[in-house]
N, C-alpha and C positions, 0 to 999 in steps of 0.2 A: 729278588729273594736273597737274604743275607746269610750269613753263615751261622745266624741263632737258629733261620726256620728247616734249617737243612737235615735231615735224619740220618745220619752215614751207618745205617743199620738197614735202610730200603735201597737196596741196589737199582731199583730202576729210575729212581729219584736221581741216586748217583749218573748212573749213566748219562738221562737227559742233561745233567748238569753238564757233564763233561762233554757230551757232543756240541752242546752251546759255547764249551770255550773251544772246541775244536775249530767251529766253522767259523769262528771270531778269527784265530789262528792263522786260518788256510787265505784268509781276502792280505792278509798280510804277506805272505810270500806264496803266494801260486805258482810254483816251478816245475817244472819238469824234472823228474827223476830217473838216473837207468835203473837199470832191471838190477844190473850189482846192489846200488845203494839200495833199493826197493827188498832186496833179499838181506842186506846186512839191517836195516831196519827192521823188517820182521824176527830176526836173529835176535836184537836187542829188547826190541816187546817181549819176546817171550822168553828170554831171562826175565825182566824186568816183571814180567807176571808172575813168574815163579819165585822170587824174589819178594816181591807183596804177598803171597800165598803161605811162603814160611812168616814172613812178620804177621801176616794173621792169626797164624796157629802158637803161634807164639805169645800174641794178647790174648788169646783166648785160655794159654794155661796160664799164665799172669793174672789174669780176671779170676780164674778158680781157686787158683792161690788164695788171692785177697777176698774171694766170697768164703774159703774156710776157714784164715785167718781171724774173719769178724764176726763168722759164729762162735770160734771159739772163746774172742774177744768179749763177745756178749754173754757167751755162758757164765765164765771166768767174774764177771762183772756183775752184768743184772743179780746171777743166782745164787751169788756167794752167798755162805754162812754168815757172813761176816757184815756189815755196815761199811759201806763205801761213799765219802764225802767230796766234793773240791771246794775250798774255801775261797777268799780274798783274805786280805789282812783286816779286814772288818767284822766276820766271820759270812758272807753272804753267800747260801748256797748256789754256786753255780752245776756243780755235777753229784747224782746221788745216786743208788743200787735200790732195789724193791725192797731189799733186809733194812737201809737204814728206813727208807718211809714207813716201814711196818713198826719197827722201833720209837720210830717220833710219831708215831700215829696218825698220817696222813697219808693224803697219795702223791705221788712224785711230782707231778704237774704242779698242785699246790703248792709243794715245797721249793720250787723250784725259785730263784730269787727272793728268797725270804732269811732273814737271820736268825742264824744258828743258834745264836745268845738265847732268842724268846723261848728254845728249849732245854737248857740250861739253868738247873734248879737255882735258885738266891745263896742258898749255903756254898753252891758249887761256883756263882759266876768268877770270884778274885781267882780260884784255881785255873779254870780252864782262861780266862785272859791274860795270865803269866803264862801259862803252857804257848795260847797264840802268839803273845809276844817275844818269848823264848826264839820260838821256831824262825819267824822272818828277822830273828836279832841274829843267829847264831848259825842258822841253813844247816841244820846238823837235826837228825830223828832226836824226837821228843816222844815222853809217853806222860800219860796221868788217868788219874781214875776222877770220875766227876759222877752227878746225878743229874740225871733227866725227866724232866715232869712237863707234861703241857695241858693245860685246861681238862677236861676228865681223866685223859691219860694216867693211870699210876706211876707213880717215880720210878724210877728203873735205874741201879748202878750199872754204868760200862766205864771200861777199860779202852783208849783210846791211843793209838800213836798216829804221830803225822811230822811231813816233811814238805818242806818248800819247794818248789821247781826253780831249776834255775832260770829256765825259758819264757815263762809267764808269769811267774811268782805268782802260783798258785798254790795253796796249801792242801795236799793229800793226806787226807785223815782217811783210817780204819778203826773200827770202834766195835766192841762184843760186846752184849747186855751179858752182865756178872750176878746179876739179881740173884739166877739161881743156885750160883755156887756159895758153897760153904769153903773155907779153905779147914782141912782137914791137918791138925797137929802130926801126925805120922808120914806125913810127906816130905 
């Protein structure tokens, strides 16, 4: 049994393991022990259990942490208002939110490794390719306004800014359909 098939979540599975390296253990030195060391041994085990028993309460609020972290991660993400993209320098979807697949009129699976270009009106493509080329020349936030249109879809203006990472040089676009605003002269 290797250490892929092991479940360190079923203590008796545990157990059995350990009594297997135990009696491996004991053919190696079989000694006789006094009743002293016999007692500072169990001394030691039972720190040493209480010891494992706070590091366990301790992964366990570790683990809570990070399980409300990536709800909140997900809310923040999946349900934004907003259109959330990850590009390459090609435009190739690698990461998207529900808002933008609702946007580009698909479902997210579909979109997923597909180029961003093919939804990118013909009037709009030289903008938004100087925008992506801007962004990985300069690694400084870019914004621009383009249209969006894909086969029945109606064209839809958004408003988009995006930023390079340094780490994977991946391009972070946010994008709002503008369709429905008017900009109002008194503002």
């Amino acid at each position: 049994m290797n250490n892929e098939e092991i479940d360190f979540t079923n203590s008796s599975m545990l157990r059995s393991k350990a009594e297997l390296k135990l009696k491996g253990k004991k053919k190696q030195g079989d000694e006789m022990l006094t009743e002293i060391e016999v007692k500072k041994l169990m001394y030691e085990l039972q720190v040493h259990q209480i010891e494992l028993e706070m590091q366990n309460e301790e992964l366990r609020q570790a683990y809570n942490t990070t399980e409300s972290a990536l709800k909140k991660y997900t809310m923040l993400y999946d349900f934004s208002p907003m259109g959330y993209l990850t590009l390459d320098s090609e435009a190739t979807i690698y990461e998207l939110n529900f808002t933008a697949a609702e946007i580009l009129g698909d479902k997210r699976i579909i979109l997923l490794n597909s180029n961003f270009k093919l939804f990118v009106e013909e009037n709009s493509k030289r903008v938004f390719n100087r925008f992506l080329n801007n962004l990985y020349e300069t690694n400084e936030k870019k914004s621009c306004h383009i249209k969006l249109g894909y086969g029945q879809n109606p064209p839809c203006r958004v408003y988009m800014e995006g930023i390079v990472t340094d780490d994977d040089r991946k391009c972070l676009i946010s994008f709002v359909d503008t369709s429905g605003f008017e900009m109002e002269d008194n503002l």
